[in-house]
C-alpha positions as CSV (number, residue, x, y, z in Angstrom):
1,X,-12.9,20.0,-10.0
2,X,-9.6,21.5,-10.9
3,X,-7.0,19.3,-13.2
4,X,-3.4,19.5,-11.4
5,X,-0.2,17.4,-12.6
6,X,-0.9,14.0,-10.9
7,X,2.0,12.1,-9.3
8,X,3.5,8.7,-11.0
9,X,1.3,6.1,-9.7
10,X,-2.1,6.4,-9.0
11,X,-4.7,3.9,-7.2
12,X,-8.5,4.8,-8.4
13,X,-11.5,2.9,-7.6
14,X,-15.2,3.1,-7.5
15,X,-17.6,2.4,-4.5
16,X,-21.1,2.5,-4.6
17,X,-23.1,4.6,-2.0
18,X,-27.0,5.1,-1.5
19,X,-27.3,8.9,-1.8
20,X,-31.3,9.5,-1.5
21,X,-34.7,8.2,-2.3
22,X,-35.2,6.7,-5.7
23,X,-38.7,6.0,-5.3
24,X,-41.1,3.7,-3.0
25,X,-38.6,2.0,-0.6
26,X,-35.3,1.9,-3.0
27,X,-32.3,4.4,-2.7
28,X,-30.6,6.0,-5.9
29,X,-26.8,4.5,-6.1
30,X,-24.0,7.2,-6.7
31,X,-19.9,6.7,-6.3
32,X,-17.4,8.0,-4.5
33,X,-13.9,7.4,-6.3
34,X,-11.1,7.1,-4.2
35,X,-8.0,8.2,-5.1
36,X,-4.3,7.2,-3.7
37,X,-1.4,8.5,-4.3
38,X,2.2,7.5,-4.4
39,X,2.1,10.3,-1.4
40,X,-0.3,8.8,0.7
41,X,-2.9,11.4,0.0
42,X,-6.4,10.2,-0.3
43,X,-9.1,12.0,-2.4
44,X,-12.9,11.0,-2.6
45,X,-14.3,12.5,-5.3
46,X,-18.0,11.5,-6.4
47,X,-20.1,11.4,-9.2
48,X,-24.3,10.1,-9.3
49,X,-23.3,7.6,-11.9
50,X,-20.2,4.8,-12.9
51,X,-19.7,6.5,-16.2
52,X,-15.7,6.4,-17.8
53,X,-16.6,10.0,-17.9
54,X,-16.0,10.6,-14.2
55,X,-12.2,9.2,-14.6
56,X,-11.5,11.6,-17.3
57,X,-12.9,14.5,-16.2
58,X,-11.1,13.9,-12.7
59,X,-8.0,12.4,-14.3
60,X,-7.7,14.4,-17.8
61,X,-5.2,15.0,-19.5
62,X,-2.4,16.1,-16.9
63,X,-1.9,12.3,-15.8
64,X,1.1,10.4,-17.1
65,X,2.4,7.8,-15.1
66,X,1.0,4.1,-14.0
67,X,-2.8,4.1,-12.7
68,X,-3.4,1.2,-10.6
69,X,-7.1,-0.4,-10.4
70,X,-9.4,-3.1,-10.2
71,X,-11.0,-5.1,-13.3
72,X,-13.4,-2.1,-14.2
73,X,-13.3,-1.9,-18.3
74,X,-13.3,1.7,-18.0
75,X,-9.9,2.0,-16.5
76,X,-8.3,0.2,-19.3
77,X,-10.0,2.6,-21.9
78,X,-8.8,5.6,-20.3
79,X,-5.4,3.9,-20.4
80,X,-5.6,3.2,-23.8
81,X,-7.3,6.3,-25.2
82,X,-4.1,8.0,-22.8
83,X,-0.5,7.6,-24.4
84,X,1.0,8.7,-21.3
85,X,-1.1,6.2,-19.2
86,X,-0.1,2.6,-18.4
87,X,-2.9,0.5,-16.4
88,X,-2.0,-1.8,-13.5
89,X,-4.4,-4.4,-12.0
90,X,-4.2,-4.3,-8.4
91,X,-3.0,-7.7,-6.6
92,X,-6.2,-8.6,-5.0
93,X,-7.9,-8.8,-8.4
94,X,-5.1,-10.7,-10.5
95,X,-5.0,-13.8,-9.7
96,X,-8.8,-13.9,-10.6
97,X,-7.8,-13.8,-14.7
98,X,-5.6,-16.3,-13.8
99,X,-7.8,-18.5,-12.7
100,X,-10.4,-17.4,-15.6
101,X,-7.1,-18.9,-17.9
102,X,-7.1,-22.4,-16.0
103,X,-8.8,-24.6,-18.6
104,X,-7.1,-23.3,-21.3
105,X,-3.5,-23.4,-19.3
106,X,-3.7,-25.4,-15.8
107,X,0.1,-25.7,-15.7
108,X,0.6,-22.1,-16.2
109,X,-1.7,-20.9,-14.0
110,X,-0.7,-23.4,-11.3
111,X,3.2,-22.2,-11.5
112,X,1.6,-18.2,-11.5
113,X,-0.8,-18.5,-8.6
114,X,2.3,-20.8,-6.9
115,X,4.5,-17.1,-7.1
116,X,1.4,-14.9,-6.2
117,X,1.0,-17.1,-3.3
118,X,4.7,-16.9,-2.5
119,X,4.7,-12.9,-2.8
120,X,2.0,-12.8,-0.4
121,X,3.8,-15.1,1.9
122,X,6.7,-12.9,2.0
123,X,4.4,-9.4,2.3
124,X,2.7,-10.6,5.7
């Protein structure tokens, strides 16, 4: 794939796919990675494995701007090993760390997931 200059904000996430036979009545897994931009475009790209390698390779180094994703640990990484990157949970997987902090803060949490709730409130 050819690297291009990436727009500002950038959705990425991985979906598993069965792509063939793996053996006796199993199918190998591979991944498409959608991509959204901040211009409604869509791009699938696809890799056989879940390896951080497939984000850099597809994102390199001509991103700068705020990439938006789900919990994966290797979106972070790329963020971090990336000065120009920031990396934004997505909504629908937030409020699942905050709920992952409720013993250790039940007030807190219960005042966040009150807003979240609100802001959802409002967007429908």
């Amino acid at each position: 794939m050819r690297n291009i200059l990436l727009s500002n904000v950038l959705a990425m996430e991985e979906t598993p796919i069965k792509t063939g036979p793996a053996g006796k009545g199993t199918m190998k897994t591979a991944w498409y990675w959608p991509v959204y931009g901040q211009d409604d475009e869509i791009v699938f790209t696809y890799s056989p494995s879940r390896v951080r390698q497939h984000i850099d390779d597809t994102r390199g180094r001509y991103f700068n701007g705020t990439l938006i994703s789900d919990g994966y640990a290797a979106y972070a990484r790329y963020a971090e090993q990336n000065s120009g990157v920031i990396h934004a949970q997505c909504w629908p997987h937030t409020p699942r760390q905050f709920v992952k902090a409720q013993a250790a803060e039940p007030d807190a949490v219960a005042i966040a997931l009150n807003y979240i709730g609100k802001l959802y409130t409002f967007e429908a």
